[in-house]
N, C-alpha and C positions, 0 to 999 in steps of 0.2 A: 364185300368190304367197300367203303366208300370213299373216294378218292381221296388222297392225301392234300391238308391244307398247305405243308408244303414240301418241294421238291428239288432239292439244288442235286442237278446235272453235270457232273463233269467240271466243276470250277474250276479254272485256272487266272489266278492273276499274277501280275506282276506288278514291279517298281523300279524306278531308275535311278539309279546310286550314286553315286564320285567313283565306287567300285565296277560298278557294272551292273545289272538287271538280274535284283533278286525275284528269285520263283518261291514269293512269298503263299501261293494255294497253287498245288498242283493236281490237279484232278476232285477235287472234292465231290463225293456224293451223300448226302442226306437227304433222310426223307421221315417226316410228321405229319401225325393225324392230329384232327381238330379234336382240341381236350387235352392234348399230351403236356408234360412236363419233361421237356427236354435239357440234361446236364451237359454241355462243352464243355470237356476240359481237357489239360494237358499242361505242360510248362509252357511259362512265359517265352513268345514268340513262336510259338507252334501254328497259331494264323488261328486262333479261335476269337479274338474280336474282328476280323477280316473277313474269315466268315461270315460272320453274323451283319457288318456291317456292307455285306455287299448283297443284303435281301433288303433293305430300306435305298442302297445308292448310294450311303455317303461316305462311300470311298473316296478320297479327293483325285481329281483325274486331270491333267496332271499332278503328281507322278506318275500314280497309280494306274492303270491301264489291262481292263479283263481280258483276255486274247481267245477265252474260252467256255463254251461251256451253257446251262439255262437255269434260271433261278422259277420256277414256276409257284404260281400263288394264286390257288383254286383253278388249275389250269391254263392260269395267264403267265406268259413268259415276260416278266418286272422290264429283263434285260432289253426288251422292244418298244420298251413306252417313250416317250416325249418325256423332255425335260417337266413339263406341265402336268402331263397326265400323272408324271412318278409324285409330285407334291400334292395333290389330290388323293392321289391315292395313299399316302403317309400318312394325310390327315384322319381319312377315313379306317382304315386297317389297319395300322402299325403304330403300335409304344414303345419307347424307349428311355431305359435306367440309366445313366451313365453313371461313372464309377464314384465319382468323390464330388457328391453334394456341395460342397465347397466353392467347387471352381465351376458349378455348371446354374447356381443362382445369383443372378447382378446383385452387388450389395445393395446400389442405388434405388433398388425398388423395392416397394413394402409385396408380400409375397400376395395381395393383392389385385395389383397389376400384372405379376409374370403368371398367375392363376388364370387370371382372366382373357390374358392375351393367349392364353393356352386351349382356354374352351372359345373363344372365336374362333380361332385358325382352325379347330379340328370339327370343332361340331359346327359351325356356319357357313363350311365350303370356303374359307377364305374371301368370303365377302369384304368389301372396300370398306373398312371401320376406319377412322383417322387413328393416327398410333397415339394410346395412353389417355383415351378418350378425348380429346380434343375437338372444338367446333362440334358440340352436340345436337345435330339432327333428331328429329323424331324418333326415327325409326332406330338410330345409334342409342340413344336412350331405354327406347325399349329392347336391343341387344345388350344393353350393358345392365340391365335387369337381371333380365334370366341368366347372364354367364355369370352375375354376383350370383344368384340363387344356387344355382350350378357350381361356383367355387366352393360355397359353403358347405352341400353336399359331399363334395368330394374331401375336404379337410376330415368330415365329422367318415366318410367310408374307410381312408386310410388312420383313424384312430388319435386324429389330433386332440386334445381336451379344448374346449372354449374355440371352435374353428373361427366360429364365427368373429369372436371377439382378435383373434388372434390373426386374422387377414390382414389386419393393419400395422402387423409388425413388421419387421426389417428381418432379409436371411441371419445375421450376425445377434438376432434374441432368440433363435430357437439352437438348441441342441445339433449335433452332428444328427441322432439318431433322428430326431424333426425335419433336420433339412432334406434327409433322404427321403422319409415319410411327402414330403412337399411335392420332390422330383417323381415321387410314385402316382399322387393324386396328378401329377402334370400329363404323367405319362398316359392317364384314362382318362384323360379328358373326352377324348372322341369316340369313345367305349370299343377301344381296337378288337382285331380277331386276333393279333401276336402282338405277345409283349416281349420286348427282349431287354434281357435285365445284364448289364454287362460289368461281372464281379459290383455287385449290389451291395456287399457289404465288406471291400475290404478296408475302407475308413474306420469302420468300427470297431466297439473294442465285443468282446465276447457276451456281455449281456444284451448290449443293443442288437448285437449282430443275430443272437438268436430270437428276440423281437420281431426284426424287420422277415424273419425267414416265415413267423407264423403267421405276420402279415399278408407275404404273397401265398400260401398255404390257402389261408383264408378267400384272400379272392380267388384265386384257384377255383376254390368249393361252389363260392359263392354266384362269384359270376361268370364261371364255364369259360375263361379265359384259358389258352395254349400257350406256355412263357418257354423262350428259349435264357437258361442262367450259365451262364461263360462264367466258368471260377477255376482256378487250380487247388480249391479246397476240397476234399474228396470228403470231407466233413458237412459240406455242405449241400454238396450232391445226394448225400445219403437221407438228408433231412426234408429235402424240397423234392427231389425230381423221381419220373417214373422208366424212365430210358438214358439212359448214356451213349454219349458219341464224344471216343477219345482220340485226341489227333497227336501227330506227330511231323513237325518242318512240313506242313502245308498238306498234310491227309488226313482223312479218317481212318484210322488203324482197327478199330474195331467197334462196336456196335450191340447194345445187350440190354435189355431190362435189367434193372438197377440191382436189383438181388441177386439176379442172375450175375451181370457184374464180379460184386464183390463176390460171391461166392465161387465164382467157377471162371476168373480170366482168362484169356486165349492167347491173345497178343504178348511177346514176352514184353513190350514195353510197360500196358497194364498192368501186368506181373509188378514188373520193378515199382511202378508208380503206387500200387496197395503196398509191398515190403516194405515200404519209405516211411509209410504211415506210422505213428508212435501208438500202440495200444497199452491198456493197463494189465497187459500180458508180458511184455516188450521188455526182456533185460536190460539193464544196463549195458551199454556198449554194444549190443546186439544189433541195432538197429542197419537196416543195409540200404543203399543208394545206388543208379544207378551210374556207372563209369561215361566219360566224358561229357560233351557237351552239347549241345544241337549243334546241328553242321551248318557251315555258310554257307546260305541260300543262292549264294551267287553263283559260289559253284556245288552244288549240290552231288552225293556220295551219287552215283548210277544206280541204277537198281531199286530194292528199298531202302529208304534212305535212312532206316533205322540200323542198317547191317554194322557200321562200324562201332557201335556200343553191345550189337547183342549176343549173349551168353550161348545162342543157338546156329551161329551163322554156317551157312551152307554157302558153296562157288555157287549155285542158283538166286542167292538174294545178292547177289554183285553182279549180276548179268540184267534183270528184268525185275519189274516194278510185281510184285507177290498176285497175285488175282483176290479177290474178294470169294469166300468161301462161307458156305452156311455152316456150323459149328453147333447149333443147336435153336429150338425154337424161338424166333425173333433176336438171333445169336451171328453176327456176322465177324469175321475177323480177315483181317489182309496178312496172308503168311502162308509161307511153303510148307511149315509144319501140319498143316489140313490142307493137303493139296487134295487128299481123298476124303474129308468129312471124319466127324467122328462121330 
């Protein structure tokens, strides 16, 4: 088997509050092979963009501060580079979706220029271009060729009509579902090995949204891309991804190929989180949730930190944090309930 593209160890970070220092990841471990489509999910504040943004760095520090742990990427530990080396290395490895197209393209630029300044930075090593082409050099002229060529491409792979023609409009002329499409060609500009797509489509309404999902499908296929998708849609996970990793207040609670998944949960969180779901099975009034609410990070429950909502608790999950146990093929779950396997 060939070593995993990536590897997070043990995460732990924190944040520093007016309350006090929340233990927003407390031990995190995941681990992805190169090719995989990997689903994060869990309720809002469980630390699944935290996560994922603490494999690119751009956790803000301060507040934010990792006390623990190794993010490994093709066997390189991220957490040991230089400020320098880590932007280089962004450039070259890592894409990123951010959530709501809206707030992450300058109105002021025709999409154009934020295209363009996307395939310098990534594909020319961050080579010294004046910003927004300015004072034309030779050699600047012929960079701002090929990354026009290069934008063009990328419009016409994520499925824009007329790219070409359409470079020269403003984010506020293209559609939600465009602007995202934009952020996606942004995100490959440097043709990454991980793309992390983080809730990609919760601006959208349900036809685009299922658009942009056969979009990353596609290059998935296409160009042999590994995407990590942070959603709390479990509708969405079913549609794109080939593994799940679900957390809970700063863990991964369990771990499963996707079918396996839905079909067979372990974790009783997982449990509650598929019963939540509405199917066209689902009575009226039937539907079931689970009780409370994630606990304050500040002070966090001891133990597992899911014990005070769950249907199964034992004096052993208020004593000690559950072990990670194998549950069945590529099937991992954190709970006392398999303390023996099944």
């Amino acid at each position: 088997m060939t070593a995993p593209l990536l590897e997070i160890q043990n995460l732990h970070l924190e944040f520093k509050t007016f309350d006090g220092v929340a233990k927003v990841l407390a031990g995190v471990n995941l681990t992805m092979q190169r090719g995989d489509v990997l689903g994060l999910v869990g309720e809002t504040g469980c630390g699944k963009s935290m996560t994922a943004l603490s494999v690119p760095r751009l956790i803000p520090m301060p507040p934010g501060r990792i006390t623990d742990g190794r993010v490994l990427f093709n066997g390189n530990d991220l957490l040991q580079k230089t400020p320098d080396d880590m932007q280089r290395f962004r450039a070259r490895h890592l894409g990123m979706i951010f959530q709501d197209p809206t707030t992450n393209l300058n109105p002021l630029f025709t999409i154009r220029e934020q295209l363009i300044d996307a395939v310098l930075y990534q594909r020319h090593d961050q080579q010294q271009v004046p910003g927004r082409w300015k004072g034309f050099l030779p050699s600047t002229r012929q960079l701002r060729w090929d990354a026009n060529i290069r934008a063009i491409e990328l419009m016409q792979l994520v499925g824009i009509p007329d790219g070409d023609k359409r470079l020269s409009d403003y984010p506020h002329q293209f559609s939600g579902g465009m602007r995202q499409r934009v952020l996606i060609a942004m995100a490959l500009a440097g043709e990454p090995d991980l793309l992390i797509a983080d809730e990609p489509t919760t601006a959208l309404d349900v036809t685009i949204q299922a658009q942009i999902l056969r979009l990353i499908n596609g290059l998935v296929a296409r160009l042999g891309l590994s995407v990590i998708i942070i959603t709390h849609n479990l509708g969405v996970v079913a549609q794109t991804c080939q593994r799940v990793a679900v957390m809970y207040a700063g863990r991964v609670v369990e771990q499963a190929p996707m079918r396996e998944l839905f079909k067979n949960p372990k974790h009783p969180y997982t449990q509650g989180l598929l019963k939540a779901v509405p199917t066209r099975h689902t009575e009226r009034g039937a539907l079931m949730g689970i009780d409370g609410s994630i606990p304050n990070l500040v002070h966090p429950p001891a133990g597992c930190r899911f014990h005070p909502r769950c249907p199964h608790v034992m004096e052993s999950c208020r004593m000690a944090v559950p072990p990670t146990v194998q549950v069945g093929q590529q099937h991992t779950a954190e709970c006392v309930l398999y303390g023996a396997g099944v």
